[in-house]
C-alpha positions as CSV (number, residue, x, y, z in Angstrom):
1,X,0.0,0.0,0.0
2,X,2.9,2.3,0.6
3,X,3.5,2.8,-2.9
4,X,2.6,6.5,-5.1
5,X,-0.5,5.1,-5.9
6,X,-2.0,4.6,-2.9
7,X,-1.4,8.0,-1.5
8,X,-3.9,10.9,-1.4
9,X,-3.1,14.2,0.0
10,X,-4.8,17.3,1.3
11,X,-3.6,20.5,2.7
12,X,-5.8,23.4,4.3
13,X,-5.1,26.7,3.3
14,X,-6.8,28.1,6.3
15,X,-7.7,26.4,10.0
16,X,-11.0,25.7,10.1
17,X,-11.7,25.2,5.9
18,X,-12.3,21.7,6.5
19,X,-9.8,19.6,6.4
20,X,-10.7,17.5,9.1
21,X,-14.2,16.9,7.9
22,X,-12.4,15.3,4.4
23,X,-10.6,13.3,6.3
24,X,-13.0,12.2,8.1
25,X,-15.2,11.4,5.1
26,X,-12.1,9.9,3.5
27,X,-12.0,7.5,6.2
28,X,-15.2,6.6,6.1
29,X,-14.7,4.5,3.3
30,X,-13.1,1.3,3.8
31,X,-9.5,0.8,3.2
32,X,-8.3,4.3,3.4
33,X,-6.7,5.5,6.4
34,X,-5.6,9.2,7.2
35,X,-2.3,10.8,9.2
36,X,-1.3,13.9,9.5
37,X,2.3,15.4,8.8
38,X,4.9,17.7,9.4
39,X,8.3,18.6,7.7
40,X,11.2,19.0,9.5
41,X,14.0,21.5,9.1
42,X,16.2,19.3,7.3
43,X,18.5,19.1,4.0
44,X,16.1,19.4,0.8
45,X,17.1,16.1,-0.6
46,X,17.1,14.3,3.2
47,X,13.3,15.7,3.7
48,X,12.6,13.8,0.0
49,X,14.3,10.5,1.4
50,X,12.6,11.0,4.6
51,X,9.0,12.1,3.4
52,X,8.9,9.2,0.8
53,X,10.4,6.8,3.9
54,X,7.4,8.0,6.7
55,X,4.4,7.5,3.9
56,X,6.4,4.0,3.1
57,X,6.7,3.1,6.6
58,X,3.4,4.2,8.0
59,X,1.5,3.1,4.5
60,X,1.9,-0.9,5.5
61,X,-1.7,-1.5,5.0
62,X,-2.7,-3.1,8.9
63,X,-6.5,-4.0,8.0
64,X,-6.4,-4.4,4.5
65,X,-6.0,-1.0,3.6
66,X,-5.9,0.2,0.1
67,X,-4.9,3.7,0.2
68,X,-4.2,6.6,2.9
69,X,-4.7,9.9,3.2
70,X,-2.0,12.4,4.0
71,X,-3.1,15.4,6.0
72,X,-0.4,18.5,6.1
73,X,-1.0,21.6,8.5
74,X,-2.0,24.8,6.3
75,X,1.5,26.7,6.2
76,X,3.2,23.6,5.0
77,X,1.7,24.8,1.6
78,X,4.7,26.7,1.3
79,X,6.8,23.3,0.9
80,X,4.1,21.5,-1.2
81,X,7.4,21.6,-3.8
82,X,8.5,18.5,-1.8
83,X,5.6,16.5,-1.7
84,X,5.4,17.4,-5.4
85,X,8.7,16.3,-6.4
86,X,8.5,13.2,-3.7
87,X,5.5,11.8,-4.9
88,X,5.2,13.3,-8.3
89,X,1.6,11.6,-9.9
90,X,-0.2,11.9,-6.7
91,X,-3.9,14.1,-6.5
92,X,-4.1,16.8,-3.8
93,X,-6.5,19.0,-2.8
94,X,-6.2,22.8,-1.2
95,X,-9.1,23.9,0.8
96,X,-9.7,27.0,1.9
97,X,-12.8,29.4,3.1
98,X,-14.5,32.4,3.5
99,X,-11.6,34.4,5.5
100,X,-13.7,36.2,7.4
101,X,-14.9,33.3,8.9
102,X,-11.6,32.0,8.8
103,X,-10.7,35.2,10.7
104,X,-13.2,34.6,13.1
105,X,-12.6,31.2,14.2
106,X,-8.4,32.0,14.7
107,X,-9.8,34.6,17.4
108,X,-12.1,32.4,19.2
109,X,-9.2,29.7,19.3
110,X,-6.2,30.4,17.6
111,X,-4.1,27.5,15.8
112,X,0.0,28.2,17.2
113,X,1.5,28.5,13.8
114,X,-1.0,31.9,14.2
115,X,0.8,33.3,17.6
116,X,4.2,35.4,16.5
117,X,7.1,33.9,17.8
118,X,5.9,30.3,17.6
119,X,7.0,29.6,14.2
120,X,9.5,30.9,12.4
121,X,8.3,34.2,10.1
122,X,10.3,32.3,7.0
123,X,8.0,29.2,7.3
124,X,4.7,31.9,6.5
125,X,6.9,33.9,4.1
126,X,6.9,36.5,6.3
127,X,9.4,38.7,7.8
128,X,10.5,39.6,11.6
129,X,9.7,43.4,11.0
130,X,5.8,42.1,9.6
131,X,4.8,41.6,13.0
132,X,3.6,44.8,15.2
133,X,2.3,43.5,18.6
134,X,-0.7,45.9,18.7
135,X,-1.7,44.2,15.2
136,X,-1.8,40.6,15.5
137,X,-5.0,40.5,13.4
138,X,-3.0,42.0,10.4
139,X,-0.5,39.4,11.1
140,X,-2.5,36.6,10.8
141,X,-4.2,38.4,8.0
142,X,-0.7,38.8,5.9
143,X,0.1,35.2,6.8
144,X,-3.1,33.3,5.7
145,X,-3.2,35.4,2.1
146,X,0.3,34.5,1.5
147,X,-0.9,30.6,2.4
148,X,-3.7,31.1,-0.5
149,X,-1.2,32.9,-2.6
150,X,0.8,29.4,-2.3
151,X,-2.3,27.0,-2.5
152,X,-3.5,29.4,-5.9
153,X,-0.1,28.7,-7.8
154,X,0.8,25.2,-6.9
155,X,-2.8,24.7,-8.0
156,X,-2.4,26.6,-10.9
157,X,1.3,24.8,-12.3
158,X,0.2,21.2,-11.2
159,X,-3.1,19.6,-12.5
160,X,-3.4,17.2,-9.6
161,X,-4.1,19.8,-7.4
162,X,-7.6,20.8,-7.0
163,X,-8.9,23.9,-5.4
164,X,-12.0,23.1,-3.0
165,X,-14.0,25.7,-1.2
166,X,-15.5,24.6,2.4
167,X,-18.9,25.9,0.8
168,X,-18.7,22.6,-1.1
169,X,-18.4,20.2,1.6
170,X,-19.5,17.6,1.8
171,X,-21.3,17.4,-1.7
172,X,-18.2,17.9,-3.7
173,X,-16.9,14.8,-2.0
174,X,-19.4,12.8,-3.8
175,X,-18.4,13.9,-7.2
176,X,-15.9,16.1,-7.7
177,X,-13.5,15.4,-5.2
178,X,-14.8,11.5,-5.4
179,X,-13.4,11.4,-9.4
180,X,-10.5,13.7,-8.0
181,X,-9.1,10.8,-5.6
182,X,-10.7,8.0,-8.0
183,X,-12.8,6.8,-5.4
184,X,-15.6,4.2,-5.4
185,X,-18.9,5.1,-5.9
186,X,-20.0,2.8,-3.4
187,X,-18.3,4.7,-0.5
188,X,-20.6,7.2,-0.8
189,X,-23.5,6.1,1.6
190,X,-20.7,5.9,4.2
191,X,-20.0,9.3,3.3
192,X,-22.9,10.4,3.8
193,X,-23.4,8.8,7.1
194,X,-20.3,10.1,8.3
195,X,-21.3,14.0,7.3
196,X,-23.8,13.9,9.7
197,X,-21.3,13.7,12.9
198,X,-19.3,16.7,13.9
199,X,-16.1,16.0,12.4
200,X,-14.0,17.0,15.8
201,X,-16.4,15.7,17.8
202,X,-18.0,12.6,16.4
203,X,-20.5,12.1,19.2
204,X,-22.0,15.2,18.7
205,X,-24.5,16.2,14.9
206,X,-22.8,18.6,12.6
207,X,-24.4,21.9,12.5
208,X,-22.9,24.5,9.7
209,X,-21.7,27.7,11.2
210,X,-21.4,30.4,8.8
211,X,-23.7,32.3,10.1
212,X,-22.3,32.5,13.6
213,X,-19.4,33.3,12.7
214,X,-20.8,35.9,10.4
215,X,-22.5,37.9,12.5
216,X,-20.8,40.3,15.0
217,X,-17.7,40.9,13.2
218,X,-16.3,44.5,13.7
219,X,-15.6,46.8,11.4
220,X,-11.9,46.8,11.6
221,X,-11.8,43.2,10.6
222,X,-13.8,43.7,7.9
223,X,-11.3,46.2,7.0
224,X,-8.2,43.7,7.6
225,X,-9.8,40.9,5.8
226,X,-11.1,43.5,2.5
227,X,-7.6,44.3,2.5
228,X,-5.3,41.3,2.7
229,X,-7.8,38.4,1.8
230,X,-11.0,39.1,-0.3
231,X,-8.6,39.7,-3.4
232,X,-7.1,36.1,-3.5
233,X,-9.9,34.5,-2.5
234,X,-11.7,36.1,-5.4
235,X,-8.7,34.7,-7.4
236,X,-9.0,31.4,-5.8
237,X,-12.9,31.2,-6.5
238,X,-12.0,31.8,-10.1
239,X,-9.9,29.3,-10.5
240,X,-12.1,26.8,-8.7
241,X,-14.6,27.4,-10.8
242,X,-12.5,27.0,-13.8
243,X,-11.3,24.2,-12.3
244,X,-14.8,22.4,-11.4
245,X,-16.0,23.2,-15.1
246,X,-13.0,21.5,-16.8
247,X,-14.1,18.5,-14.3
248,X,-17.5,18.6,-15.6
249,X,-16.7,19.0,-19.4
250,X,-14.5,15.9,-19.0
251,X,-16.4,13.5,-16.5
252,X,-19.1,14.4,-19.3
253,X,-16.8,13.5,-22.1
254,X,-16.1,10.0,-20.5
255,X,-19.3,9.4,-19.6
């Protein structure tokens, strides 16, 4: 199982966009099983040996699994290069969502890559001298639209990468993104079932929450976000959609 094949990959382009609730759909189905990863500060050709290495090592299928599911934190888009040139034919997907409620959700409980001085400036393309302390929110602003910018051209220069909006979840799973990782057809109904849960905590319904985390917002984030965010996500919906209609013209073609 641990070969190129088997492998399927995702990374969020914002906390919050969903990621966990693909890979919890993912797993869903039978004989796929999902891990997260992280890249160490290593030698570029020693992170290739070791990347291939860790999906070889933890892809031994235990249950007779048939593929696996790679999970990679949202700034780790910066590196996709090395999953790229490690595992060169494999599908990916970037997700990403409506940064103001992107925005939102990092103030109610912010992820650590978002807290200056936890991670390294370099790792979000950002520099030392971006960060003012009475500005966090601009911070985390500039960081997140350079993690789009990242998601938007690896999308745009590799055709296994596919641009999915949370707005689309869980549908697109059962047809875009279903063709996308070349899925059965009959893991949909355990899909489906799965959708229903909370997807970080299973024993509780899923409930969307746009609108709560709509409402309220300040002005001065609206501000932030108009001014660091809504322009690539505009560019990212465009190529989504660009993206979803080639799918279609061709799923129609084969049909």
């Amino acid at each position: 199982m641990s070969n190129e094949a088997a492998l399927r990959i995702a990374i969020s382009g914002k906390s919050g966009c969903g990621n966990t609730t693909v890979s919890r759909l993912v797993a869903a189905q039978l004989g796929l099983r999902v891990v997260n990863y992280t890249f160490k500060d290593l030698a570029r050709e020693v992170q290739i040996r070791w990347i291939r290495a860790m999906v070889s090592a933890i892809g031994q299928a235990r249950a007779g699994e048939a593929a696996f599911y790679l999970k990679a934190d949202c700034w780790l888009i910066h590196q996709i290069d090395l999953l790229r040139e490690a595992f060169p034919h494999v599908p990916w997907v970037f997700l990403y969502r409506d940064p103001i409620e992107v925005m939102v959700s990092h103030k109610r409980i912010p992820a650590a890559w978002t807290v200056p001085g936890l991670l390294p400036p370099e790792a979000l393309k950002l520099r030392l001298s971006d960060w003012d302390p009475t500005q966090t929110d601009v911070y985390l602003a500039r960081a997140l639209a350079l993690i789009c910018e990242g998601g938007l051209a690896a999308a745009q220069n590799d055709e296994r990468g596919m641009l999915v909006n949370y707005s689309e979840l869980p549908d697109t799973m059962y047809e875009r993104m279903l063709r996308h990782f070349s899925l059965p057809r009959d893991a949909i109904p355990a899909m489906k079932r799965r959708s229903l849960q909370n997807a970080k905590s299973p024993n509780s319904s899923f409930s969307r929450d746009e609108q709560s985390k709509q409402s309220g917002v300040t002005d001065r984030l609206r501000v932030i976000v108009a001014n660091h965010l809504e322009p690539i996500h505009r560019q990212l919906e465009a190529a989504r959609q660009a993206q979803a209609a080639r799918s279609l013209s061709g799923s129609l073609m084969l049909s």
